[in-house]
C-alpha positions as CSV (number, residue, x, y, z in Angstrom):
1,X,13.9,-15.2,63.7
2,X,12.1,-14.6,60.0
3,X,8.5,-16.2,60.4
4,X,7.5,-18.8,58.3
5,X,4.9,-16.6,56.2
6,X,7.8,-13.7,55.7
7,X,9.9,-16.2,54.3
8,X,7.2,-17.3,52.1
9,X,6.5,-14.4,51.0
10,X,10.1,-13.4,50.6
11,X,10.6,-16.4,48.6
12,X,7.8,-15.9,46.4
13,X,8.8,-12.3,45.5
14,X,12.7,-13.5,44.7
15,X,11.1,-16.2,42.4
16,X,8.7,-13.6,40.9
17,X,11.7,-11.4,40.3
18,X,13.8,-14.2,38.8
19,X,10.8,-15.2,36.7
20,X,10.5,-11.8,35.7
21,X,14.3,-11.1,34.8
22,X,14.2,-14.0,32.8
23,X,11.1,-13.5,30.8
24,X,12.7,-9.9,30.2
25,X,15.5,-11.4,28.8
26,X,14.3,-13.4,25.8
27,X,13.9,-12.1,22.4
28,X,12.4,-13.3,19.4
29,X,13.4,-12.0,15.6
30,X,10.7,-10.4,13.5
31,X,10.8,-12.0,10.3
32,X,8.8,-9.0,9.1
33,X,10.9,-6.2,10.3
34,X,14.3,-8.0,9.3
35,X,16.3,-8.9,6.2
36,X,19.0,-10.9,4.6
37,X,20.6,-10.5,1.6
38,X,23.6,-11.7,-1.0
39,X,24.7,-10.4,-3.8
40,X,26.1,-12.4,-6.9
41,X,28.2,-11.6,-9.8
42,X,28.0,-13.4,-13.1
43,X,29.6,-12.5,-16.4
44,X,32.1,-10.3,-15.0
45,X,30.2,-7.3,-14.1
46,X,26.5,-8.7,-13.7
47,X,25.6,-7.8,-10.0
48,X,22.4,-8.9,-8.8
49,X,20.9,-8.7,-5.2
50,X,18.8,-11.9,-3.5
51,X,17.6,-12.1,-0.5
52,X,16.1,-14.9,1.8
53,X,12.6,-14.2,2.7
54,X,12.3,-17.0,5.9
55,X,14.1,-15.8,9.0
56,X,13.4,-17.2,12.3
57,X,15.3,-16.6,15.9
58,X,16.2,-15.9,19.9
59,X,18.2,-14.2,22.1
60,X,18.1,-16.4,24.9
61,X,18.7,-15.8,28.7
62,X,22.5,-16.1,28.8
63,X,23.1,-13.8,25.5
64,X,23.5,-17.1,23.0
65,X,22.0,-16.1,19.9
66,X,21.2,-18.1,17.1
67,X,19.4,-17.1,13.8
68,X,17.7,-19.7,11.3
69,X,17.6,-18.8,7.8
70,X,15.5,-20.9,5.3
71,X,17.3,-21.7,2.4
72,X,13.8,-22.7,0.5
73,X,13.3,-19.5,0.9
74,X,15.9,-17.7,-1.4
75,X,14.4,-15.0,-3.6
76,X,16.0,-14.2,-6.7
77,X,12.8,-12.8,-8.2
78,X,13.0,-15.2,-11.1
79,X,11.1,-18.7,-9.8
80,X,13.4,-20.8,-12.2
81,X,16.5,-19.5,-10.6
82,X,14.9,-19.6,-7.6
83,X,14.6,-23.5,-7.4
84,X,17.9,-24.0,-9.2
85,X,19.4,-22.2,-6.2
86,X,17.6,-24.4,-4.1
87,X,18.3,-27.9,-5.9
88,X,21.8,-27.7,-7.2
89,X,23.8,-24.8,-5.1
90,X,22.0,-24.9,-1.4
91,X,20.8,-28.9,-1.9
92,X,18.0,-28.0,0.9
93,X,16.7,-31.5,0.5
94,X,20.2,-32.0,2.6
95,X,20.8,-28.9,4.3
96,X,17.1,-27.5,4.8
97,X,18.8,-24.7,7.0
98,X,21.4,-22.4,7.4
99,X,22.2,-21.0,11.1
100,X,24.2,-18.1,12.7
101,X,25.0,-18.7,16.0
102,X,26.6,-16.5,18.7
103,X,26.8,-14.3,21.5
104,X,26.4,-10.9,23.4
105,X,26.9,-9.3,26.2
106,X,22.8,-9.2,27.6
107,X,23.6,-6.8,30.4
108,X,24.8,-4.1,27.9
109,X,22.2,-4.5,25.7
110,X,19.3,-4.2,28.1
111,X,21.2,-1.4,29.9
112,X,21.3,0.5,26.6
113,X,18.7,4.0,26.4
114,X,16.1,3.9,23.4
115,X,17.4,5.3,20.6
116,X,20.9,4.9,21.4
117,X,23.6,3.4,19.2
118,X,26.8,1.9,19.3
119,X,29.2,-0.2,16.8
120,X,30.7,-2.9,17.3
121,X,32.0,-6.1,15.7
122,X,31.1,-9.4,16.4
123,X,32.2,-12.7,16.4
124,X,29.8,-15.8,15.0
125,X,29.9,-19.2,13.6
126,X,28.0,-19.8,10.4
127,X,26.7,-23.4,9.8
128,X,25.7,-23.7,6.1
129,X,26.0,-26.9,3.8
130,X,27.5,-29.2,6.9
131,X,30.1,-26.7,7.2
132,X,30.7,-24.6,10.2
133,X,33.3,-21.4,9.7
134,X,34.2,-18.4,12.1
135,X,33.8,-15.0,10.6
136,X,32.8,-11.9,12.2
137,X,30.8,-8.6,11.4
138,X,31.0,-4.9,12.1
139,X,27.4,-3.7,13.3
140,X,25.6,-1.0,14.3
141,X,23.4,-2.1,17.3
142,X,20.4,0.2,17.8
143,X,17.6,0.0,21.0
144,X,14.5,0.4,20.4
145,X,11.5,0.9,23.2
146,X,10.9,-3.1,22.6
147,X,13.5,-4.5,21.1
148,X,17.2,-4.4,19.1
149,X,18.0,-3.7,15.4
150,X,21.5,-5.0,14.3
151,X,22.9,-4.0,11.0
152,X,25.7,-4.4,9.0
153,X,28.0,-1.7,8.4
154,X,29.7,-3.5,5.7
155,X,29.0,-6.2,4.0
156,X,30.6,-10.0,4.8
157,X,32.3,-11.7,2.4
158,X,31.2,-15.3,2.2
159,X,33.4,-17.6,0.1
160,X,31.6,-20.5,-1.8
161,X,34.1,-22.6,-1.6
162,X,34.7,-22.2,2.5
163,X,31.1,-24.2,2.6
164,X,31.6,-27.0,0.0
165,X,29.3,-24.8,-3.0
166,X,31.6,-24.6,-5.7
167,X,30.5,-27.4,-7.2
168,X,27.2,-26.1,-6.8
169,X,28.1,-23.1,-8.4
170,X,29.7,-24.0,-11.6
171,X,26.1,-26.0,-12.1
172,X,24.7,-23.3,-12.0
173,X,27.0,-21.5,-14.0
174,X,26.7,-24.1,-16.5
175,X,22.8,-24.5,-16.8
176,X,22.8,-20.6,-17.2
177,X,25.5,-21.1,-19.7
178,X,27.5,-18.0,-18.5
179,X,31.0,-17.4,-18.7
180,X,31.6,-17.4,-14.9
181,X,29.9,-16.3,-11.5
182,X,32.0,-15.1,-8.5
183,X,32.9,-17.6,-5.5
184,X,32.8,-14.4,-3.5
185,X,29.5,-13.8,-2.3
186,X,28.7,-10.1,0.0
187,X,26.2,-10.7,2.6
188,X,24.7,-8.0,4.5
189,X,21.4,-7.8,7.2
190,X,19.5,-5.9,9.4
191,X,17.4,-8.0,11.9
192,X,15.2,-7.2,14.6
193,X,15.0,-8.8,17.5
194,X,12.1,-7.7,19.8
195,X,12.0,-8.2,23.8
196,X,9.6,-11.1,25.7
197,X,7.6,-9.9,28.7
């Protein structure tokens, strides 16, 4: 028969390694050390790149992830076109947010050497403008010593009108007074996501 103190003790070290697995398990994206960006097309053959500046988001202990980008924080490097974005295309007194949301297999990520790569595509739900559409992305997934970069290795075609923004975008297009800007929009990102202890 186990003594009372053994089991004690044995139940303090299973919630200590439970505690500990768990802990291990949850990530946090560095803002800093990540990026988003779009590109647009006006005129025909005007490209220009944008990014958002305000990225926030987990991996939590089941492999759900989910990634908040600020739409007040779009950066067009021209402040004019910067609030236009905001006010008449993204409406972020409405729709303050934009999330990605989806899911990986944890147990191949953590098991993963540093330094090692793999590509893969993934599957995610993108909520922007009260609209939520499936796409998926082809990534390169890359450990670190502390963490997890995931990049693009093409970029993802976002249509406007898939999240209720063409109106947005020929008031935009107007305001500018241009002849046209594409309702196909390429979106590519590297993000970091660094490990909880």
């Amino acid at each position: 028969m186990i003594s009372k103190s053994l089991q004690a003790r044995f139940a303090a070290l299973l919630a200590a390694i439970i505690f500990t697995g768990a802990a291990q398990a949850h990530w946090s994206l560095d803002n800093d050390a990540s990026s988003l960006s779009f590109v647009t097309v006006k005129a025909e053959h005007v490209a220009e790149v944008h990014t958002f500046d305000s990225l926030s988001g987990t991996i939590g202990d089941d492999g759900s992830v989910e990634i908040t980008i600020e739409l007040a924080s779009v950066n067009t490097m021209i402040q004019i076109r910067n609030e236009r974005m905001q006010e008449m295309l993204f409406e972020t007194n409405l729709f303050p947010d934009a999330t990605i949301s989806g899911s990986i297999n944890l147990d191949a990520l953590t098991g993963m050497d540093a330094g090692t790569s793999v590509a893969r595509q993934i599957d995610f739900e993108l909520s922007l403008h009260g609209q939520n559409v499936a796409l998926a992305a082809d990534v390169q997934i890359t450990r670190t010593g502390e963490g997890v970069i995931v990049s693009t290795l093409k970029p993802i075609v976002v249509m406007a009108d898939s999240f209720s923004l063409a109106a947005g975008v020929e008031k935009l297009r107007e305001v500018a007074g241009l002849p046209g800007i594409s309702r196909a929009v390429p979106v590519s990102f590297t993000v970091v996501f660094e490990q909880g202890h």
